[in-house]
C-alpha positions as a Markdown table, in Angstrom:
| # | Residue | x | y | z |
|---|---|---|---|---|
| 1 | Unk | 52.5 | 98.7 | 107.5 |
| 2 | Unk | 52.7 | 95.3 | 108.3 |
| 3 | Unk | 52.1 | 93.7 | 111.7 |
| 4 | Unk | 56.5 | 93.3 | 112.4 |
| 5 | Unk | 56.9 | 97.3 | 110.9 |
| 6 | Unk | 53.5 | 98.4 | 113.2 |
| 7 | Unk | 56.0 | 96.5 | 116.4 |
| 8 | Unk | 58.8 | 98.2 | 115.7 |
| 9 | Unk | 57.3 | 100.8 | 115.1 |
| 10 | Unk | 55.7 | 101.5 | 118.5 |
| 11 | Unk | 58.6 | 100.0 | 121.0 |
| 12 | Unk | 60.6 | 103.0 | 119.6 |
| 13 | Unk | 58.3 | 105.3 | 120.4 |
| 14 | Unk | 57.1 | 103.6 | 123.7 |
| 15 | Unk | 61.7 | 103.4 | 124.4 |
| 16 | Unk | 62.0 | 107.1 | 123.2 |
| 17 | Unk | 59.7 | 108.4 | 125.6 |
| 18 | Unk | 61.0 | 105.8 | 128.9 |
| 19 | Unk | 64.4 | 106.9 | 128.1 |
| 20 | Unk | 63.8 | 110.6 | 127.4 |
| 21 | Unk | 61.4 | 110.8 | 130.5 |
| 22 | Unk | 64.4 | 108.4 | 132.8 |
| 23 | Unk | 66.8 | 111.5 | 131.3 |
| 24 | Unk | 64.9 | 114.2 | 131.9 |
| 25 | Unk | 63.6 | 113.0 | 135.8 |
| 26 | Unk | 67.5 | 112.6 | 136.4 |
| 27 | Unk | 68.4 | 116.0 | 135.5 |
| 28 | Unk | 65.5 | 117.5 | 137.3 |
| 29 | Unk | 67.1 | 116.1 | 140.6 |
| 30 | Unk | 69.8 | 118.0 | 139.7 |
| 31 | Unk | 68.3 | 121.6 | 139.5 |
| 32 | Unk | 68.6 | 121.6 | 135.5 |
| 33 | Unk | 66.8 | 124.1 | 134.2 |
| 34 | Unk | 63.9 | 123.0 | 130.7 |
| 35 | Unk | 66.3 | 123.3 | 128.3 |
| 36 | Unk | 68.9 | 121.3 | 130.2 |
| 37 | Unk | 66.3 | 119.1 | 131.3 |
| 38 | Unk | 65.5 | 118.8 | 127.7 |
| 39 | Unk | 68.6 | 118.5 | 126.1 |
| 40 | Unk | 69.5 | 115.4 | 129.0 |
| 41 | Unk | 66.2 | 113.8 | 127.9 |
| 42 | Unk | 66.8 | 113.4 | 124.1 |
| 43 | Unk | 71.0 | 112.6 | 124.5 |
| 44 | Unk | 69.4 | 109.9 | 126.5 |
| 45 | Unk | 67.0 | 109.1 | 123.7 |
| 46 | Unk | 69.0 | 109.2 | 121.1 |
| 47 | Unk | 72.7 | 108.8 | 122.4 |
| 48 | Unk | 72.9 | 104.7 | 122.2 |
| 49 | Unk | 70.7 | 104.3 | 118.3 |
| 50 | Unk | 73.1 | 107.7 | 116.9 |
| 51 | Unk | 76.3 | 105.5 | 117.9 |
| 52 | Unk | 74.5 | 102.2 | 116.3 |
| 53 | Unk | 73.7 | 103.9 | 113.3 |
| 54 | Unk | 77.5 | 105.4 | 112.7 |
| 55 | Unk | 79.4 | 102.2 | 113.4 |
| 56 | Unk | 76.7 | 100.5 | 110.8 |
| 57 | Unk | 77.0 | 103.3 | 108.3 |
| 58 | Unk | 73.5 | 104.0 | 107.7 |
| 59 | Unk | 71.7 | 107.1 | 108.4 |
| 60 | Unk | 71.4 | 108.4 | 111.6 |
| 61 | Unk | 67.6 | 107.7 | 112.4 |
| 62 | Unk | 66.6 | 110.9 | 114.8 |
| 63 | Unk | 67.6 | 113.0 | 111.4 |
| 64 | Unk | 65.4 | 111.5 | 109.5 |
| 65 | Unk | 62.6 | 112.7 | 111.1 |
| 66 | Unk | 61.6 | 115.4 | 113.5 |
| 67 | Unk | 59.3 | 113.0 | 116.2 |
| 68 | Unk | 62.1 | 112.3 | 118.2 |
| 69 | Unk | 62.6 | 115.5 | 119.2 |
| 70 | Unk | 58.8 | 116.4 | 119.6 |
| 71 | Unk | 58.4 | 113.3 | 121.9 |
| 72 | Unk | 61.2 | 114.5 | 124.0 |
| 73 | Unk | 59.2 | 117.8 | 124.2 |
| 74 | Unk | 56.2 | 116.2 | 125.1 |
| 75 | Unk | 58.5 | 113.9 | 127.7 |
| 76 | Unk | 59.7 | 117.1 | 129.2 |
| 77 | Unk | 55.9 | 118.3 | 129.3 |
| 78 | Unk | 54.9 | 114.9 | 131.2 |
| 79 | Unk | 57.5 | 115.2 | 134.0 |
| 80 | Unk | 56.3 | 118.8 | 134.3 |
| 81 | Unk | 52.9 | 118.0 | 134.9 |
| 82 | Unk | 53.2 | 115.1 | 136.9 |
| 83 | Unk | 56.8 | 116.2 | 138.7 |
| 84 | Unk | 54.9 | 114.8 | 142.4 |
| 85 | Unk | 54.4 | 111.4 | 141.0 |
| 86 | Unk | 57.9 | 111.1 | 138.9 |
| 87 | Unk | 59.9 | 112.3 | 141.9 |
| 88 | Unk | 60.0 | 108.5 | 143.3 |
| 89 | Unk | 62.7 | 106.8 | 142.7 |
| 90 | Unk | 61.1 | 103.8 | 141.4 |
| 91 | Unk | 59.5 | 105.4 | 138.7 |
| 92 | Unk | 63.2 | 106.7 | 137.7 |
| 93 | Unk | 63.8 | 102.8 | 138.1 |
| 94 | Unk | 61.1 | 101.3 | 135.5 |
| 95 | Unk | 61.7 | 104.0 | 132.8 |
| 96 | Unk | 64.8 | 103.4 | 132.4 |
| 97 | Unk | 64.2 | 99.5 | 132.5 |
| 98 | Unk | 61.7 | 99.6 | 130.0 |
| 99 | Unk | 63.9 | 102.2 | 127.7 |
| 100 | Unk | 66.5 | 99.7 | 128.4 |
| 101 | Unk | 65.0 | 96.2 | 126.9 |
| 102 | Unk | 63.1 | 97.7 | 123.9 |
| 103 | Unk | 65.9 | 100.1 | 122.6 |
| 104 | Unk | 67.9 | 96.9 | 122.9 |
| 105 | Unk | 65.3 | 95.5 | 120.6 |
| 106 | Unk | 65.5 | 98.2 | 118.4 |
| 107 | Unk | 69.6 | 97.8 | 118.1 |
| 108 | Unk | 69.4 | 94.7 | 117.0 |
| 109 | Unk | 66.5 | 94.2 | 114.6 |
| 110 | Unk | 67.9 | 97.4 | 112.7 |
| 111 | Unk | 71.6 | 95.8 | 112.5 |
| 112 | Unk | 69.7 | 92.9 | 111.0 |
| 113 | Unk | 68.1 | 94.9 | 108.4 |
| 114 | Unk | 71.6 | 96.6 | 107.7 |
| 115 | Unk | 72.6 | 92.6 | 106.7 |
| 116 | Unk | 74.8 | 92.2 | 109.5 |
| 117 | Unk | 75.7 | 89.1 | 111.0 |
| 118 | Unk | 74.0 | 88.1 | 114.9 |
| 119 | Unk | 76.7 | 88.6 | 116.5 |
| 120 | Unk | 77.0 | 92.1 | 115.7 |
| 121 | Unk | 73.4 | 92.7 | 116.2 |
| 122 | Unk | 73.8 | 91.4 | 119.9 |
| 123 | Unk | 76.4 | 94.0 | 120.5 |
| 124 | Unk | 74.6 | 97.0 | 118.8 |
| 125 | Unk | 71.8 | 96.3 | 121.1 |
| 126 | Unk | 73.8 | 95.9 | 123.7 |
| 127 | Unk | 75.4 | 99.6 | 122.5 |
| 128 | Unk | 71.6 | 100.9 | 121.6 |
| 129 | Unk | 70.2 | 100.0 | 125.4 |
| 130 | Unk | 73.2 | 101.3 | 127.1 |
| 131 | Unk | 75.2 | 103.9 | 125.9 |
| 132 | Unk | 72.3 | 106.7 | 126.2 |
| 133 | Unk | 72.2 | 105.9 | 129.8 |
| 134 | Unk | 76.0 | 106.5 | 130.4 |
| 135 | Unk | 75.5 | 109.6 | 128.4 |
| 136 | Unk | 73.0 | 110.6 | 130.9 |
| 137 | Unk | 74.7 | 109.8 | 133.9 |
| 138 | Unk | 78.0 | 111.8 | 132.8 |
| 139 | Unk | 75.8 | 114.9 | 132.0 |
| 140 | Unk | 74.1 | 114.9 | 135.5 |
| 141 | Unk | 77.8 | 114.0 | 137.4 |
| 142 | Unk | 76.6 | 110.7 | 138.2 |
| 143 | Unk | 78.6 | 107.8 | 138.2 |
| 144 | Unk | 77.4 | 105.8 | 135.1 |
| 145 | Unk | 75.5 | 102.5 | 135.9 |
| 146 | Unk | 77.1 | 100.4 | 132.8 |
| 147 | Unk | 80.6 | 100.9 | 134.6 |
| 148 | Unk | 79.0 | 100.1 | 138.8 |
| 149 | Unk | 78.6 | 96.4 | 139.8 |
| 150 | Unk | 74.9 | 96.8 | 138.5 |
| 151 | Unk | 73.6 | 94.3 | 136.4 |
| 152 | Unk | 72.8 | 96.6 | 133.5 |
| 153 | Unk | 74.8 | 96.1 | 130.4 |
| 154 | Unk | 74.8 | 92.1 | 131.5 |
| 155 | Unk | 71.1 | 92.2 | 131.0 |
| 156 | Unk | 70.9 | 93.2 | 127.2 |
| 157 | Unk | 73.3 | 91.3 | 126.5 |
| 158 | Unk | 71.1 | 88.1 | 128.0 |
| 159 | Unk | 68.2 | 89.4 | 126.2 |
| 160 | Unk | 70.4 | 89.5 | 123.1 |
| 161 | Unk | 71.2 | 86.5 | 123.5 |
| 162 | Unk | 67.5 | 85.3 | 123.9 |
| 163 | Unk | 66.9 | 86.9 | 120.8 |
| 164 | Unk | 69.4 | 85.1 | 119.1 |
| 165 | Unk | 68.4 | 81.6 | 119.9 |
| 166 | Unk | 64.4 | 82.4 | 119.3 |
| 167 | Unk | 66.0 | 83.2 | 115.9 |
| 168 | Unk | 67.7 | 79.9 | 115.3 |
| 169 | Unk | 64.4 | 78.4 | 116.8 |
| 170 | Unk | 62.6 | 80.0 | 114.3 |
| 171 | Unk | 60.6 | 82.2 | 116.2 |
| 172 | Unk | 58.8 | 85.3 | 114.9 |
| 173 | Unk | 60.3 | 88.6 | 114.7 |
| 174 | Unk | 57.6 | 89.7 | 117.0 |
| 175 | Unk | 57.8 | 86.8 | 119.4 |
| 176 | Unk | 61.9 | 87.4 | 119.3 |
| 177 | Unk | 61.2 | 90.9 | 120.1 |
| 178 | Unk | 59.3 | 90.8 | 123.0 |
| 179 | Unk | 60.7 | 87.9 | 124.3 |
| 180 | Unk | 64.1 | 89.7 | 124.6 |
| 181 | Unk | 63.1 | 93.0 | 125.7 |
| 182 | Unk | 60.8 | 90.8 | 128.6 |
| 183 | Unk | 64.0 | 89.2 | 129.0 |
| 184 | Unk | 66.2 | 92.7 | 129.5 |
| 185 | Unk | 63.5 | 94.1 | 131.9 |
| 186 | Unk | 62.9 | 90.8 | 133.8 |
| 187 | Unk | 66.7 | 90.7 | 134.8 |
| 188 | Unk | 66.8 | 94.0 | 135.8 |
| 189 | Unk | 63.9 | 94.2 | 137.6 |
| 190 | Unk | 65.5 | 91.1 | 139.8 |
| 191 | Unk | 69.3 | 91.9 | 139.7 |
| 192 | Unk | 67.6 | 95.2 | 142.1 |
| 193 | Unk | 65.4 | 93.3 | 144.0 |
| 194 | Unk | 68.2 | 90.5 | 145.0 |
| 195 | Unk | 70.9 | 93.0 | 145.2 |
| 196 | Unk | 72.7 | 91.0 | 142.4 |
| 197 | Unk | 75.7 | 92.5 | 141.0 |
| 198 | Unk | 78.9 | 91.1 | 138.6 |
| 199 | Unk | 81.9 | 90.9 | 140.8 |
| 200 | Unk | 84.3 | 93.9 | 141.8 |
| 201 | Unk | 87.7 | 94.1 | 140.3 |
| 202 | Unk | 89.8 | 95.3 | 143.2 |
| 203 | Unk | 93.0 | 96.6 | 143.0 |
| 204 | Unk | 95.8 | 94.4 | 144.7 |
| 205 | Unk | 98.3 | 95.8 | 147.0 |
């Protein structure tokens, strides 16, 4: 396995266990019992890459193999065990980020692979970071963040975009990689500590 595969290969796991955990903390605040909590954890997971994989008409990647679901189990096992420390919500706050920028990493070097063009990799990792997180928030009765005046779906979009011109530069898939998920996370991380937000389209009277 080669040192771009080994990459890859570890920001999905690293994304599938951020997001599953972000999932999973959510719907304990709600009283869910494990299997909810569970079942909340892995749509989160695997909700944005399952959409990817359908509009790109390749295999859907969590049925491919069986990890996914164990590392939701093991996910659900962490928030158990460390339920006093998880209940913050900042830690919420930096799952989710970090689920955020490398599943949007994920989106678009697999639409690459699949021999689309960039601008359609952009938007699947735009659709891989994201969607699980609606998916999530709908489940739990929460209002989802991609549709609030959060700076959310902006932000892999930027990092897609970073991505994009590292490419033209001629950058390394790794240094594309982590320079766009840094990117995703960075913004974030800043859009909540500023209060920074996309405007509000109010409806005229």
């Amino acid at each position: 396995m080669n040192v771009e595969l080994t990459f890859l290969f570890i920001i999905e796991v690293i994304g599938t266990i951020a997001f599953a955990i972000s999932g999973i903390r959510m719907a304990a605040a709600k009283h869910f019992d494990w299997f909810g909590a569970y079942t909340v954890g892995l749509v989160t997971a695997i909700g944005g890459g399952t959409l990817r994989d359908i509009l790109l008409d390749i295999p859907v990647f969590w049925m491919q193999t069986w990890w996914y679901l164990a590392v939701t189990g093991l996910s659900l096992f962490v928030v158990i065990a460390f339920k006093r420390i998880l209940v913050k919500t900042q830690i919420l706050f930096i799952f989710d980020t970090i689920g955020l920028g490398l599943f949007v990493v994920i989106g678009i070097q697999k639409t690459i692979a699949a021999d689309y063009p960039f601008w359609v990799a952009v938007i699947m990792g735009v659709i891989t970071g994201a969607l699980g997180g609606v998916i999530r928030d709908i489940l739990v009765n929460n209002e989802p963040l991609l549709f609030q005046k959060d700076i959310y779906a902006t932000a892999c979009f930027a990092g897609g975009l970073v991505y994009w011109i590292m490419s033209l530069a001629g950058a390394s898939q790794l240094a594309q990689g982590l320079a766009c998920a840094a990117v995703v996370i960075i913004i974030r991380i800043l859009a909540v500590r500023f209060s920074w937000s996309l405007p509000v389209l109010n409806q005229t009277e």
